[in-house]
N, C-alpha and C positions, 0 to 999 in steps of 0.2 A: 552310425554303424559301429560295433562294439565288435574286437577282437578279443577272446581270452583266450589262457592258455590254461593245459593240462599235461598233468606227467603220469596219467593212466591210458589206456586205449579205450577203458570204459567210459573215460569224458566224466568220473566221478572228482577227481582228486585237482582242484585247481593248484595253479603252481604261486606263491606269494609274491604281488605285486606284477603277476602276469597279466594285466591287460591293455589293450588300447584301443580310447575314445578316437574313431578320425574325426579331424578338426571341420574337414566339410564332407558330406556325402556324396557318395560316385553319383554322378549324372547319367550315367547307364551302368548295368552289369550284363556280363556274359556268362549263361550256364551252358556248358557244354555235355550232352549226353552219345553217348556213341557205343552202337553194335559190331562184334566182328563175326564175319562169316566167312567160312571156307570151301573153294570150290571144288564139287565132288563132278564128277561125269561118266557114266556105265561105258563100260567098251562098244564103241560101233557107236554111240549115242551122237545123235550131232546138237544137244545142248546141255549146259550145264547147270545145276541145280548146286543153289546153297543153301549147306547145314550150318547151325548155329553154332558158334563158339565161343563166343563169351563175350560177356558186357566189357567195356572198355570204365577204365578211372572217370569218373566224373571231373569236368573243370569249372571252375568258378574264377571268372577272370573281371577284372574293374582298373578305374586309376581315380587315383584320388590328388589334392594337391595339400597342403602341406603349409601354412603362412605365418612367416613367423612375425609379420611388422605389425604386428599390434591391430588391427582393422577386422581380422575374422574374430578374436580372444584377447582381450588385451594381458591375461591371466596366461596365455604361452607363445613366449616373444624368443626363447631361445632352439636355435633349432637341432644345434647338438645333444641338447637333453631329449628331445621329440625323435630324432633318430634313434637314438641309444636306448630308449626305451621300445621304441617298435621292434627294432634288431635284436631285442634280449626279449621280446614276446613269440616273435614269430618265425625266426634265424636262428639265435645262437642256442650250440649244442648246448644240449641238457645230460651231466652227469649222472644223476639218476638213472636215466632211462635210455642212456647211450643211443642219441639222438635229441635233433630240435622238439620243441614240444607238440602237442597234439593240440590240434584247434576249434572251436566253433566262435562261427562270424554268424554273427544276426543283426537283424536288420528291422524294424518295427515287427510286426506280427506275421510278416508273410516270408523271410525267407530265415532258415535255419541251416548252416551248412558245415557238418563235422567233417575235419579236415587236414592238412600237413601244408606249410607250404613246399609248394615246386620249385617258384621261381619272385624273385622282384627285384627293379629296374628304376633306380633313384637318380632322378635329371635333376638338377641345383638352376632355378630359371630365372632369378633376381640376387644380388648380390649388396650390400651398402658401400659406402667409398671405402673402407678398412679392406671390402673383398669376405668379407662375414655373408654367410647364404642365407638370406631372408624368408625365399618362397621353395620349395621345391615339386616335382611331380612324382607321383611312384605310381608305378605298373606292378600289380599282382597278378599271379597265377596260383589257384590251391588248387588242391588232388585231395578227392571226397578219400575218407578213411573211414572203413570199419573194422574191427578186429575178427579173427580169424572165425570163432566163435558165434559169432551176430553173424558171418556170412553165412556160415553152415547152415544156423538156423531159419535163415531168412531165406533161402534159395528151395528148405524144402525138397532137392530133390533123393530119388531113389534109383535111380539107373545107375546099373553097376558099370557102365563106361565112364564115368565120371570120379572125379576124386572128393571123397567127403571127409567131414569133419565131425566126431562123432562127442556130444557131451554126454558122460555116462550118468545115467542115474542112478538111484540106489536099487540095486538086486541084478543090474544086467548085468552079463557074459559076455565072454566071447562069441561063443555059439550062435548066442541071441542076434548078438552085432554081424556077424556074420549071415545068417538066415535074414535079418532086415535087409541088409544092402542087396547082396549075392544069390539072396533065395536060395540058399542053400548053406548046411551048418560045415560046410568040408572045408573050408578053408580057413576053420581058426586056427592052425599052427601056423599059417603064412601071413595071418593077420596079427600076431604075436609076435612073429619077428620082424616084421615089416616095423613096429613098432618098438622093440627094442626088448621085449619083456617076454619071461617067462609065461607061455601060455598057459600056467595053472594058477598065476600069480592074481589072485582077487582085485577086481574092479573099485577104483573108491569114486563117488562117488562125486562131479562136476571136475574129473578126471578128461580131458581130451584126447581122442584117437585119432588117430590118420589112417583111412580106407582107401586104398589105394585102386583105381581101375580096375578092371574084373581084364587080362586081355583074352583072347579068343584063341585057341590054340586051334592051327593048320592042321 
């Protein structure tokens, strides 16, 4: 299983000397996928119906072990260079990009997983007589990551209760963006400042918008 890292959200840009081989492969992994729903119930109703509210973060959780007494690699016997490097792949902050790096773990041909770590939990389980840690265990958790962009497009939706992500192309407006979401063109002034910008100010062109919920007025 192969860690690398990245200092873009588009998973283009690897980071130099950001990766790590694990020494053994996890004996099982956990993908976790999960829906949330919210309970609606009409007045007088005596049961309650759930609407959909959104997908939950993907988790991708394993443990691996870690050996440094020569018997798995005789080629990596030290184990503070094997930490130090996991911790500066998949932990430590990244100046650049004011946060740790971005991740994809893969694993022979079947799993692919873009990602941040969450969380990880490093047990030291064998020791030599000096008290040097030979063997250790680590417990991962990552949190699937796509960037704002890739979700917009991928979700595909058009109800204007919902909040979208708009990439502009070359010749759209306001108007346009407006009349796609809202079905109707009356709300580009609110859509311009919602956004921060003059609404006569020309669209460029893989420019991102924030469409904000249409809400329903009483």
């Amino acid at each position: 299983m192969n860690i690398v890292a990245y200092s873009d959200n588009q998973f283009s840009s690897e980071v130099a000397n950001g990766s790590y081989t694990l020494m053994l492969n996890p004996e099982k992994i956990q993908w976790t996928r999960a829906n949330t729903f919210s309970d609606e119930a009409s007045v007088g109703a005596n049961a309650v119906s759930l609407k959909f509210s959104k997908a939950q973060v993907q988790k991708l959780s394993f443990e691996t072990v870690i050996d440094c007494t020569g018997v798995v690699d005789s080629t990596r016997t030290n184990m503070t260079t094997e930490i130090n490097q996991l911790t500066q792949v998949i932990y430590t902050y990244n100046g650049q990009i004011h946060q740790p790096n971005f991740l994809i773990i893969s694993w022979g041909t079947g799993i692919t997983f873009n990602c941040v770590l969450a969380s990880y939990t490093l047990t030291y389980t064998l020791f030599n007589a000096s008290g040097t840690p030979l063997r250790a265990r680590v417990a991962f958790e990552f949190s699937s990551y796509m960037s704002p962009t890739l979700v917009a497009n991928s979700a595909g939706n058009q109800s204007p209760d919902m909040t979208h992500l708009v990439n502009v192309v070359a010749g759209q407006n306001l108007p346009q963006i407006s009349q796609q979401i809202y079905n109707s063109p009356l709300y580009t002034v609110q859509l311009a400042q919602f956004n921060g910008m003059n609404k006569f100010r020309q669209l460029q062109p893989g420019q991102v918008l924030t469409v904000p919920p249409l809400v329903p007025q009483n």
